[in-house]
C-alpha positions in Angstrom: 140.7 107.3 173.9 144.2 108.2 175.2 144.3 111.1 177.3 147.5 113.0 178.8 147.5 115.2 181.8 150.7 116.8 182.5 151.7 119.0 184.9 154.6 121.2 186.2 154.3 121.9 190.2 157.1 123.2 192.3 154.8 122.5 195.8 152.6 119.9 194.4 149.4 122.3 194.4 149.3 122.1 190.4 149.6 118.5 190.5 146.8 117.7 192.3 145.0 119.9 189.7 146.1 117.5 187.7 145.1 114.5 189.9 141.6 115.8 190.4 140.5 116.5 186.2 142.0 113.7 185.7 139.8 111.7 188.1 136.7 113.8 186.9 137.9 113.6 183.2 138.1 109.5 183.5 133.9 109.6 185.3 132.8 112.3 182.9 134.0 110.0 179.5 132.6 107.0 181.1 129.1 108.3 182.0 129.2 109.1 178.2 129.9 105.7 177.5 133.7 106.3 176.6 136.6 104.4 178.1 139.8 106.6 178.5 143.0 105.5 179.4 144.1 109.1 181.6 147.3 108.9 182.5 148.5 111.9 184.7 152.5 112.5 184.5 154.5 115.5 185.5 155.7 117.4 182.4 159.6 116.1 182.8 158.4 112.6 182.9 156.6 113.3 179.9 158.6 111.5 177.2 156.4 112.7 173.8 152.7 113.8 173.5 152.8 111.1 170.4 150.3 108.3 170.8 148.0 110.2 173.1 144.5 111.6 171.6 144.3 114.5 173.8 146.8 116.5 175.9 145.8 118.6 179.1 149.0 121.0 179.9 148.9 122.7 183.1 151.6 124.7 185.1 152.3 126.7 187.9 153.2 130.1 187.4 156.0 131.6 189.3 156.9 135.4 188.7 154.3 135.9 186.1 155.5 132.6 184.4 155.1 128.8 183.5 157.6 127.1 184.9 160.5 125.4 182.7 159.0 121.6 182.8 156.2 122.9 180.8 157.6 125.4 178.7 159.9 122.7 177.6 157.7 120.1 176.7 155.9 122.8 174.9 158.7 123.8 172.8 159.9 120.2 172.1 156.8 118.9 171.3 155.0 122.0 169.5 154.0 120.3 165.9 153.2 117.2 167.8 150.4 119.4 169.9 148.8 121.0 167.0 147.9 117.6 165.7 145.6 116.8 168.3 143.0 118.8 171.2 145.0 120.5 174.2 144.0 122.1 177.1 146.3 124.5 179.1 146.0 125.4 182.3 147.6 127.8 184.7 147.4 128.0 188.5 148.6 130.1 191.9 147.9 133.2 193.3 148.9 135.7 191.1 150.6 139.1 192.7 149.2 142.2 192.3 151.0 143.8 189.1 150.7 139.9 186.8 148.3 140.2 184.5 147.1 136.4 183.5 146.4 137.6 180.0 150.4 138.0 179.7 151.5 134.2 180.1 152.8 133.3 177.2 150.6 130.2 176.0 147.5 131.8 177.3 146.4 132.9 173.5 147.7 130.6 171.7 145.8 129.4 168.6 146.5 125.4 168.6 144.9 125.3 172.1 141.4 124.7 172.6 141.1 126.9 175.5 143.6 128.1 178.5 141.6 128.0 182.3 143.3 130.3 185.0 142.6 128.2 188.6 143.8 129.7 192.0 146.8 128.6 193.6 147.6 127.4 197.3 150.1 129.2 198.8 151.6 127.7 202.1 154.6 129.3 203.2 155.6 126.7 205.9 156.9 124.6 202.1 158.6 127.7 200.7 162.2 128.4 200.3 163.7 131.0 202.2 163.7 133.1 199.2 160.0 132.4 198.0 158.7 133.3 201.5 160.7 137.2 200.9 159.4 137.3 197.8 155.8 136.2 198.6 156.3 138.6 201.9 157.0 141.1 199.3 154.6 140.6 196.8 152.0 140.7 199.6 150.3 137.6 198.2 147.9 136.0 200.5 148.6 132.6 202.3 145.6 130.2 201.5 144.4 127.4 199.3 142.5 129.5 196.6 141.9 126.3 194.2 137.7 125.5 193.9 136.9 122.0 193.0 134.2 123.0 191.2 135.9 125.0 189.4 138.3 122.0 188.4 135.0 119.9 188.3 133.4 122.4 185.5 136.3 122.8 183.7 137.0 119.1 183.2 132.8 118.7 182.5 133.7 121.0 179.7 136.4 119.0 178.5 134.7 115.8 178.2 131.9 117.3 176.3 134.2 118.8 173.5 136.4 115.2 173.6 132.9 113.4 173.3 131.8 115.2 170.7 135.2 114.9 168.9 134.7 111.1 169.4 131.6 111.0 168.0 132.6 112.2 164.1 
C-alpha cells in the first residue's frame, strides 16, 4: 500500500505533523500486518497524487487560509484525488475572528474526513510582518500541537485504510 503525506509549512510546524502520522501511520499498518510504503513530501515537491493508494493533505493555515502549495496541488490534481481515500488536515493557532469551519476544503465531499490540529507559534522564526500581525491578532506564542492527538488521528486512519485493504 502506497501512502502520500504531503504537506505545506511555512515554519516547518506542519511538516512535522506530517513527519509524526507518517511514522505512526507506517507502525499502525504494520501491527495490522500491512506493509506501506509512506513517503512524506512537501506539497510543491509533490509531482502527481497518481500511483499512490492513499493521500494525506495537510496545510498550515495563514490568515484564515491553506497556504498556496496545497491549494495548488489540490486544484491540479482534483479528479486524480477523488479516485482514491484522502485525508486533510489543517494546523496553527487560529486568531480569534477564523472560524475553522470556513477553510475551504474543510467540507469537502471526496475527502474522508478534515482534522483541525493546533499550531506552534514561535515568533523568534517570524518575519517582521508575521510578528505585527500575530502581535495584532493577539495569538498566543506556544506549541499547541498534541501528539496524541496526531497519534489518534493517524490510529483512525489506519483502521479505515485496513479495512479498505481488506475488500
Amino acid at each position: 500500500m502506497r501512502i502520500l503525506i504531503a504537506t505545506a509549512s511555512k515554519h516547518g510546524s506542519t511538516a512535522e505533523i506530517g513527519e509524526q502520522l507518517g511514522r505512526a501511520i507506517t507502525s499502525g499498518l504494520r501491527a495490522r500486518g500491512i506493509e506501506p510504503q509512506v513517503e512524506v513530501k512537501k506539497a510543491h515537491d509533490v509531482i502527481t497524487v497518481e500511483g499512490y493508494d492513499a493521500v494525506v493533505l495537510g496545510s498550515a493555515i495563514y490568515l484564515g487560509k491553506w497556504l498556496k502549495d496545497a491549494t495548488r496541488l489540490v486544484d491540479r490534481d482534483l479528479d486524480a484525488l477523488q479516485k482514491r481515500p484522502v485525508w486533510l488536515f489543517s494546523s496553527g493557532p487560529i486568531t480569534p475572528g477564523d472560524n475553522a469551519d470556513n477553510l475551504k476544503w474543510i467540507n469537502t465531499p471526496w475527502a474522508v474526513e478534515h482534522h483541525m490540529f493546533g499550531g506552534k507559534l514561535d515568533r523568534s522564526v517570524l518575519s517582521f510582518a508575521e510578528r505585527i500581525a500575530t502581535s495584532a491578532a493577539k495569538a498566543t506564542e506556544g506549541d499547541f500541537r498534541s501528539p496524541d492527538d496526531i497519534a489518534a488521528w493517524a490510529e483512525s486512519i489506519c483502521t479505515t485504510l485496513a479495512a479498505r485493504s481488506d475488500r
